[in-house]
C-alpha positions in Angstrom: 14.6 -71.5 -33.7 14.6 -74.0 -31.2 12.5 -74.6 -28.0 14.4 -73.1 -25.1 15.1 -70.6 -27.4 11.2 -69.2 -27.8 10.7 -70.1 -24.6 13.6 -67.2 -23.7 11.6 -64.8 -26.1 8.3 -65.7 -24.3 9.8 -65.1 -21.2 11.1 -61.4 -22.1 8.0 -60.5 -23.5 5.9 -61.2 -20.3 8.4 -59.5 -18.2 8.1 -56.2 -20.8 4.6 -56.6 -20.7 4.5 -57.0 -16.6 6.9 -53.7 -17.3 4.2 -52.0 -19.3 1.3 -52.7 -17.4 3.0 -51.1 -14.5 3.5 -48.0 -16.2 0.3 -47.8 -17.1 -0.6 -48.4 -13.4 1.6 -45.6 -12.4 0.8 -43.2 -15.5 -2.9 -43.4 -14.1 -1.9 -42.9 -10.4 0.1 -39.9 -11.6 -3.0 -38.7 -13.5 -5.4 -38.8 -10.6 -2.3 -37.2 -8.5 -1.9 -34.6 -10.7 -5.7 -34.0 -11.3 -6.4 -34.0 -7.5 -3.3 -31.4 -7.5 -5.0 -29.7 -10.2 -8.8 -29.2 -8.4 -6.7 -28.1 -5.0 -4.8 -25.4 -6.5 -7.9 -24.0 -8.9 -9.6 -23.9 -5.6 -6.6 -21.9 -3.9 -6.5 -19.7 -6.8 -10.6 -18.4 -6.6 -9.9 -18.7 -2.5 -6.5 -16.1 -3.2 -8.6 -14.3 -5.9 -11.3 -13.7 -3.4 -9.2 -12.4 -1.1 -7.2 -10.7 -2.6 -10.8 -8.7 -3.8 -12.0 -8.4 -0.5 -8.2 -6.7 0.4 -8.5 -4.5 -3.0 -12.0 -3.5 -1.7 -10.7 -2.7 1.7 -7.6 -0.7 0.8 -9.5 0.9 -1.4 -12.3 1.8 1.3 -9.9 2.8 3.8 -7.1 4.6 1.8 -9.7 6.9 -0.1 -12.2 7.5 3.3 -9.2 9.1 5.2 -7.7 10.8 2.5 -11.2 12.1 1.6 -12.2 13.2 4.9 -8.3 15.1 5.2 -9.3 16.8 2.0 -12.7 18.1 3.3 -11.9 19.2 6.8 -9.0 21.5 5.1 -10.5 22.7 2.0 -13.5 24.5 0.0 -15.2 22.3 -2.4 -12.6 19.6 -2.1 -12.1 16.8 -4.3 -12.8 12.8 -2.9 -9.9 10.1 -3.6 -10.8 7.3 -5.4 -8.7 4.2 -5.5 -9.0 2.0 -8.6 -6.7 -1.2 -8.6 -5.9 -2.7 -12.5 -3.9 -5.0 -14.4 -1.1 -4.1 -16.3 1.5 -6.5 -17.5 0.1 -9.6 -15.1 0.2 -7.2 -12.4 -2.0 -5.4 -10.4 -1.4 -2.0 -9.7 -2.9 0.8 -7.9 -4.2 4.0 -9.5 -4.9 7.3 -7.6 -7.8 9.7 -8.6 -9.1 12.9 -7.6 -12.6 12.9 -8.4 -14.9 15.9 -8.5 -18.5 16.2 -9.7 -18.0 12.5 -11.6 -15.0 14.0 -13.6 -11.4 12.2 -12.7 -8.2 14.2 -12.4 -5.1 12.4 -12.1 -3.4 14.3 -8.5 0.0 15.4 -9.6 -1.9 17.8 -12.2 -4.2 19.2 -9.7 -2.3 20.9 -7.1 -4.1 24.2 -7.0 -4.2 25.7 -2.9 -1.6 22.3 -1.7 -4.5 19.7 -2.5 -1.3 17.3 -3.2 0.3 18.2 -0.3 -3.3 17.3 1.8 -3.3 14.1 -0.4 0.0 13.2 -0.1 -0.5 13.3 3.9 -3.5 11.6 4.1 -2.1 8.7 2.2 1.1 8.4 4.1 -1.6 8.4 7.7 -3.2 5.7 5.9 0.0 3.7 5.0 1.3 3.8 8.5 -2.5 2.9 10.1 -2.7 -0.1 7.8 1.2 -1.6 8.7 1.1 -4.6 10.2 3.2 -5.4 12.4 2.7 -1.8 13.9 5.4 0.7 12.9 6.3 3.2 15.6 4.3 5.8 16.5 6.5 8.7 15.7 6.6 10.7 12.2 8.8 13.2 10.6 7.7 15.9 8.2 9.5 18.1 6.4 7.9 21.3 5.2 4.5 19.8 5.5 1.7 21.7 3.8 4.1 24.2 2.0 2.3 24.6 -1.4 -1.1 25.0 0.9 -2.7 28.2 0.6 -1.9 30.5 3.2 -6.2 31.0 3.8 -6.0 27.0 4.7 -3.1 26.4 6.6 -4.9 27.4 9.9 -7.3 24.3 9.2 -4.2 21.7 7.7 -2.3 22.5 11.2 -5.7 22.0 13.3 -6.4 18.6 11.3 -3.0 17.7 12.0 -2.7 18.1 15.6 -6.7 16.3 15.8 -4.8 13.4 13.7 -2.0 13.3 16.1 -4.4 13.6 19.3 -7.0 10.9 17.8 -4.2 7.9 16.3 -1.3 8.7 19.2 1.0 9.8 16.8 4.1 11.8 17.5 4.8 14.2 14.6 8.2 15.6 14.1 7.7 18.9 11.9 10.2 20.9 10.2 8.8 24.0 8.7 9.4 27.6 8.4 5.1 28.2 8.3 4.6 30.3 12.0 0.8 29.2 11.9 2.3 25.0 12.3 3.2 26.1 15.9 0.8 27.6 16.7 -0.4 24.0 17.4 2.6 22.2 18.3 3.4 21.3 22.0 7.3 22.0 21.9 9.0 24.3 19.4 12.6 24.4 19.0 14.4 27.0 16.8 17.3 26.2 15.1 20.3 28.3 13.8 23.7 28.7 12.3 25.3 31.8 13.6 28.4 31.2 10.7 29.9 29.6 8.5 31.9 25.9 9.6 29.8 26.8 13.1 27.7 24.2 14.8 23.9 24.9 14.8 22.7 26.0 18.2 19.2 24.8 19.0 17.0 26.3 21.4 13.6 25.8 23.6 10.8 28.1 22.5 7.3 29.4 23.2 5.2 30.2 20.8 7.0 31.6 17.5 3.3 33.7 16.1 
């Protein structure tokens, strides 16, 4: 092999090696990057953990006090909602217990007197208080309180009306119960004299 020949060789080598040490350079740069990366997003992972705790704790505070409270200002011996968030699959989901004397009953097996119907209303309250933004004030109920026993539904149409005094919410009710009007501000019957005949609707008083 001649001179200019090695000298050629030589050449190609230092350029692959000026080519290497680069990579290095930028392998380690990308390392530090990507360690830097890696402490920033544990840190916004125990920052979104912690929130997300302090929201679980919250919802759970808020969600079981006002269904809890609806439950004991309707009925005798009432049961107290507890809210217990788990994970399932990589998710976290919410489950809904009725708890009385320490011993957990899931809702939809425990509506003896309309406790689900108490439940069920408290729950949708707290839903709407805890919207953000702010939905409308205005709610429409069909048949609330139906499976309620007739000996509470004095007190379910008196916690009602105090919820609708106390958040300024406008409640809509459809119901066939007398004793619901007996708190409402306007009553309008409705009725369908015959068959294919439009509905006539009317301004009442008091239906007891």
């Amino acid at each position: 092999m001649i001179l200019s020949e090695i000298r050629s060789l030589l050449d190609q080598k230092k350029g692959q090696k000026i080519q290497i040490e680069k990579g290095i350079e930028d392998l380690k740069t990308l390392i530090q990057e990507t360690r830097t990366s890696l402490r920033y997003h544990e840190q916004a992972r125990e920052i979104i953990k912690e929130v997300g705790l302090k929201t679980q704790q919250q919802l759970s505070y808020q969600i079981g006090e006002i269904t809890s409270l609806a439950l004991e200002s309707v009925l005798d011996d009432p049961y107290t909602l507890e809210v217990e968030f788990v994970e399932r699959r990589n998710k976290t989901e919410c489950d809904l217990w009725f708890v009385q004397d320490g011993v957990k009953f899931e809702p939809l097996s425990e509506n003896g007197g309309g406790t689900v119907d108490i439940g069920s209303f408290a729950l949708r309250i707290a839903s709407w208080s805890m919207s953000r933004p702010r939905l409308r004030n205005t709610i429409i109920l069909d048949e609330p309180f139906k499976n309620l026993s007739k000996e509470y539904q004095e007190k379910g149409s008196a916690m009602l009306k105090e919820i609708s005094k106390r958040m300024n919410i406008q409640f809509i009710i459809v119901t066939h119960e007398p004793i619901l009007t007996s708190f409402a501000d306007k009553i309008f019957e409705i009725s369908k004299p015959r068959k294919n005949r439009p509905s006539k609707v009317k301004e009442c008083s008091n239906l007891l």
